[in-house]
C-alpha positions as a printed Julia matrix, in Angstrom:
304×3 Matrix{Float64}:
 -13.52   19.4    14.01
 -10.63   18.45   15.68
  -9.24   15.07   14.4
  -5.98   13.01   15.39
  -4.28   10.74   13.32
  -1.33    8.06   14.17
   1.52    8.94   12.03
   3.76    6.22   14.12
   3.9     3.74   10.41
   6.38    6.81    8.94
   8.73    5.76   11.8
   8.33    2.2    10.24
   8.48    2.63    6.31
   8.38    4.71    3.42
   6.24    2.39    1.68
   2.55    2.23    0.91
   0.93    3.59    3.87
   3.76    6.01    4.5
   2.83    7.52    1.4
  -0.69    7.02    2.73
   0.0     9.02    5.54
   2.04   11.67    4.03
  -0.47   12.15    1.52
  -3.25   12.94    3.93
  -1.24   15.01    6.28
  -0.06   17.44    3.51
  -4.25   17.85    2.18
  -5.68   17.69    6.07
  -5.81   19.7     8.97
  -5.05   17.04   11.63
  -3.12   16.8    14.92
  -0.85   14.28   14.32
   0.41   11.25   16.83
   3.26    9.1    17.39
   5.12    6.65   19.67
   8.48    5.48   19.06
  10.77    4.32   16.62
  11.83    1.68   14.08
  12.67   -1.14   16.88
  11.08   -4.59   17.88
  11.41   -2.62   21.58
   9.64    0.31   20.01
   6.62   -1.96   17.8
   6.15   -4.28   21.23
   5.65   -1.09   23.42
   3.61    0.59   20.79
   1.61   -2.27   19.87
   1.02   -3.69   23.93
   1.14   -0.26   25.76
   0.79    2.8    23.78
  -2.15    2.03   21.35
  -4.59    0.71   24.13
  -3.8     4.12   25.86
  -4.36    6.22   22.82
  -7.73    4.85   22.58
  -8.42    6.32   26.18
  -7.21    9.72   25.26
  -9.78   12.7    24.7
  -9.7    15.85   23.16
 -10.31   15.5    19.7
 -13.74   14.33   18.23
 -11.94   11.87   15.49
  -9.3     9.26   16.31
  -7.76    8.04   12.59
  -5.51    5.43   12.29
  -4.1     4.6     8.93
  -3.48    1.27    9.48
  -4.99   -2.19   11.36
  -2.56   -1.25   14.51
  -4.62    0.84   16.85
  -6.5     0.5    20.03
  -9.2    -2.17   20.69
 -11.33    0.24   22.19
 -12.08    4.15   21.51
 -13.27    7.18   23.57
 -13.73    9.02   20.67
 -15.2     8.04   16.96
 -12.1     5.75   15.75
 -11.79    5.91   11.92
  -9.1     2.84   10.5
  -8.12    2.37    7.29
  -7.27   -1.4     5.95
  -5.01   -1.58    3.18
  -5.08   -5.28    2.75
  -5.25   -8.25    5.52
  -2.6   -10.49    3.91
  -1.54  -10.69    7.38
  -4.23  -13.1     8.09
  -4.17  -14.27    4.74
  -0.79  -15.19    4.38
   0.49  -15.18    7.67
   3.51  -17.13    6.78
   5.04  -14.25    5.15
   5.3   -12.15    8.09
   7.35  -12.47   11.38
   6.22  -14.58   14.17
   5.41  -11.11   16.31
   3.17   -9.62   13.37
   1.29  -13.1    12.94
   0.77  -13.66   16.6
  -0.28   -9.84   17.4
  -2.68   -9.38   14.09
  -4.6   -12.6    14.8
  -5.91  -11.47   17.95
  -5.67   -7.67   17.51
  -6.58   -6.88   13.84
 -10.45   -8.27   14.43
 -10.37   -5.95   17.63
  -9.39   -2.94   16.66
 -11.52   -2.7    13.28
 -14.49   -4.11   15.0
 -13.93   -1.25   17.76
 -14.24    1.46   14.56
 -16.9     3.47   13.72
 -16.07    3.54    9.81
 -13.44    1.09    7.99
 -11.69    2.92    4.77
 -11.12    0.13    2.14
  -8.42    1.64   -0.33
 -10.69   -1.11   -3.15
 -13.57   -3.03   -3.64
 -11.49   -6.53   -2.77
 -10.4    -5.21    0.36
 -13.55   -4.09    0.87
 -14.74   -7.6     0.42
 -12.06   -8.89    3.3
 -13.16   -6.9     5.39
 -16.42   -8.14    5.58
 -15.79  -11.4     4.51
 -13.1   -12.13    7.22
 -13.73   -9.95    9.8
 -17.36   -9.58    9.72
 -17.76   -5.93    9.2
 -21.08   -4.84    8.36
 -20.87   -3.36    5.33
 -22.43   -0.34    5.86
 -19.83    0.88    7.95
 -17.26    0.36    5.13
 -15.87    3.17    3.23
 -13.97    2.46   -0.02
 -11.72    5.43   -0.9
  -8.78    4.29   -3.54
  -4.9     6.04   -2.61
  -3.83    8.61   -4.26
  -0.87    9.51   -6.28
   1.33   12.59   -6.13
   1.59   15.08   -8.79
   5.2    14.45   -9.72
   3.92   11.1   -11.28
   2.87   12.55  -14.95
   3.89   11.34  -18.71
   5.72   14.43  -18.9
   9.41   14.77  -17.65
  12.82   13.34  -17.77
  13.04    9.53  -18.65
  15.81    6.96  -17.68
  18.01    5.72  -19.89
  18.16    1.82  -21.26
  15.79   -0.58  -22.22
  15.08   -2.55  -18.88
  11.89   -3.87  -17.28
  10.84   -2.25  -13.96
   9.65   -3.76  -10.46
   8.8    -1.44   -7.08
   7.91   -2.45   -4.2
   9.14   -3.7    -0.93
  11.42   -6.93   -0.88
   9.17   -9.51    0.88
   7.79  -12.74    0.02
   4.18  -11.43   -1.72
   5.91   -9.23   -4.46
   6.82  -12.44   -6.22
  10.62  -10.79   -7.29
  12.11  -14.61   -8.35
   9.4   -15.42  -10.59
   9.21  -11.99  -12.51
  13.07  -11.82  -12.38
  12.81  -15.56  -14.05
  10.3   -13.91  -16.7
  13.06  -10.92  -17.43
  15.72  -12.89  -18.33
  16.83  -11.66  -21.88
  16.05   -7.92  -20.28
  17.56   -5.86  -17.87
  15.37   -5.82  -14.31
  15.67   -2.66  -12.23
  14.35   -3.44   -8.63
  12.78   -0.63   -6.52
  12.11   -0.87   -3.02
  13.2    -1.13    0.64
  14.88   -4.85    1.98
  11.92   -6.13    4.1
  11.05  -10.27    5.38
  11.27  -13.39    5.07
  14.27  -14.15    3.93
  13.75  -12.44    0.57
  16.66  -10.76   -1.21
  16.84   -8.93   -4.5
  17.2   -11.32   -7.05
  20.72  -11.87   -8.31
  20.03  -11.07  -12.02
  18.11   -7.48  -11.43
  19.45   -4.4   -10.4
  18.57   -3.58   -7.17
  18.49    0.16   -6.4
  16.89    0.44   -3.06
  14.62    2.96   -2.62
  14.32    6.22   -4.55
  12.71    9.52   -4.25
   9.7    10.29   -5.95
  11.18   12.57   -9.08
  13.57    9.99   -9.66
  10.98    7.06   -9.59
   8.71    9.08  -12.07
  11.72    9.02  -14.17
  12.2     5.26  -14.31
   8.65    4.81  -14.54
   8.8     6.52  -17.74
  11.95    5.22  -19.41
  10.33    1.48  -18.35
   9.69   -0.9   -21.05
   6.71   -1.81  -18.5
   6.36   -1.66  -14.62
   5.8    -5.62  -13.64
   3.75   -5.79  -10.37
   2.73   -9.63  -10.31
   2.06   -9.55   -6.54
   0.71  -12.48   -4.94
  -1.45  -10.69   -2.59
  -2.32   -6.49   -2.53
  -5.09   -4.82   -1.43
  -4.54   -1.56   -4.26
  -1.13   -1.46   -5.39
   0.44    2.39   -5.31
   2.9     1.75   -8.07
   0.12    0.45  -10.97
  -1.13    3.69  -10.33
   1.66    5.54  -10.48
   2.83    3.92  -13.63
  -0.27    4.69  -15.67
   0.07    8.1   -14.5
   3.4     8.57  -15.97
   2.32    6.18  -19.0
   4.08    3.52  -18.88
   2.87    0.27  -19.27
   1.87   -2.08  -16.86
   1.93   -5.78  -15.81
  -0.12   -7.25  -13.27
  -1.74  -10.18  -11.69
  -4.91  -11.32  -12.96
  -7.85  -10.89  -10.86
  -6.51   -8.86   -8.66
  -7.58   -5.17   -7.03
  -4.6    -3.7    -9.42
  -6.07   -4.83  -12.83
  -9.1    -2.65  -11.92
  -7.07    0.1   -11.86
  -6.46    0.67  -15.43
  -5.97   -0.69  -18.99
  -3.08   -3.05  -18.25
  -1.83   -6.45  -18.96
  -3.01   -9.27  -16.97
  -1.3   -12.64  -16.26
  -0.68  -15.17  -13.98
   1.94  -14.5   -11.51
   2.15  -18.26  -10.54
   4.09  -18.74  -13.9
   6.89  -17.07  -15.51
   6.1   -17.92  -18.94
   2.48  -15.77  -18.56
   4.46  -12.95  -16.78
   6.88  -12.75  -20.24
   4.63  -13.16  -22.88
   2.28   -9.92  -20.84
   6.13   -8.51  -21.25
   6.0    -9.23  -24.62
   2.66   -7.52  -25.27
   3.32   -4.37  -23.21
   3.01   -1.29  -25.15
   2.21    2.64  -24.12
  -1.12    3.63  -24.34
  -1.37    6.92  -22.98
  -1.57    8.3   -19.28
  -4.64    7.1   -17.47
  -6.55    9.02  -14.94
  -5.68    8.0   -11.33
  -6.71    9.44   -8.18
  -4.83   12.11   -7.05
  -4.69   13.58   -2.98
  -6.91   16.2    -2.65
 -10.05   14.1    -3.63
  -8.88   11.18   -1.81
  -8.69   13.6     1.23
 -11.75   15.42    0.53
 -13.73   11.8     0.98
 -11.82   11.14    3.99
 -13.19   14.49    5.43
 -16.37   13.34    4.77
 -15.89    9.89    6.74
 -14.76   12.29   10.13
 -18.41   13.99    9.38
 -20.34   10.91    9.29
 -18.6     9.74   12.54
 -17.85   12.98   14.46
């Protein structure tokens, strides 16, 4: 079964579903695909010119692509995963170019697939809630986590609270930094939108590599992810896996992920007192690549 997959989002970050895409290419033997660069110039072309062509291409018996940009219409079986649709939840924390093309593309191109991968049940629920997929042709596999993310290994040093993620408006940084006053905040994560900067009390330390992120994970007094809006949430899962404890936003797809502390990331006084209660209860059992890959293989059978 020959299968092609767009690897054009590593051109665009390292974040989530760069680590999506990475994660599946090392477990998967796939061709993989890929337009351009980092640029507006590059994302217009891509998004206008290059994905409505892919989806003419043969050759292959699977088309996979790992996010909601793809083609609105597909030769072959075209497999797309959805890792959330805050896009056209929130759109006003995106640029006017992401808003403008996922309103009118984003229903497209996941109506035009065969399957839809949910990474969780809530995004699952989007998915057919907002777009109108039937549910049968949903999928939900969770992402995995690398190896390197274990309770065992070299910890950081100080007593500080820890926050990964990108900088952009849904990771909430001002509020949780408000909630850390008294305590050190180390930031982790690329600059991204609107407007957002690291907040002026935390440390920001830009993005890491994976060893050294397991490290901080585990030298944490507690990972804080009170997002406003995920669809999984890679570092909750990587923090359980190296135990440390974890902070999150109630009701959302990250407090099914594991026995962590829930609160409301509307307030600051919630996120501190779930500060407050943090404490290490052991590495929790995550998903890890090869079965996440091993139930995407099976979604290229159904379709192919």
């Amino acid at each position: 079964m020959n299968v092609a997959i767009d690897t054009s989002p590593l051109a665009l970050t390292r974040a989530g579903t760069a680590r999506y895409v990475r994660g599946l290419l090392r477990q998967l033997d796939v061709t993989p695909l890929s337009f351009g660069g980092a640029g507006r110039a590059s994302t217009l072309a891509r998004d206008t010119l290059w994905y409505p062509a892919l989806g003419l291409r043969g050759g292959f018996d699977v088309l996979h692509c790992p996010s909601f940009r793809g083609p609105p219409v597909a030769r072959v079986p075209l497999v797309v995963t959805v890792h959330d649709l805050a896009v056209l939840r929130h759109p006003e924390w995106f640029n006017r170019w992401t808003r403008a093309y996922s309103r009118v593309a984003v229903p497209r191109v996941v109506g035009a697939a065969a399957r839809v991968i949910a990474v969780s049940e809530a995004t699952e629920r989007d998915v057919v809630s907002l777009l109108g997929v039937p549910a049968e042709r949903v999928r939900v596999i969770p992402n995995g986590v690398e190896d390197v993310f274990r309770p065992e290994g070299a910890a950081a040093d100080g007593d500080y609270v820890l926050a990964v993620g990108t900088v952009e408006p849904r990771k909430n940084l001002a509020r949780i930094a408000e909630a850390c006053r008294g305590v050190e905040l180390r930031v982790v994560g690329a600059r991204g939108w609107g407007g957002v900067e690291p907040p002026a009390r935390a440390t920001f330390l830009g993005e890491v590599g994976d060893e050294e992120l397991a490290r901080l994970y585990r030298g944490a007094r507690c990972l804080v992810y009170a997002s406003l809006y995920e669809g999984f949430g890679i570092p909750v899962a990587e923090a359980l896996a190296c135990d440390c404890p974890v902070i999150t936003s109630a009701g959302s797809p990250m407090a099914e992920l594991g026995d962590v502390v829930t609160v409301d990331p509307l307030d600051p006084a919630s996120i501190r007192a779930g500060i407050e209660r943090a404490e290490r209860r052991g590495a929790q059992p995550v998903p890890r690549w090869p079965e996440v890959a091993a139930a995407t293989r099976a979604v290229y059978e159904e379709v192919a």
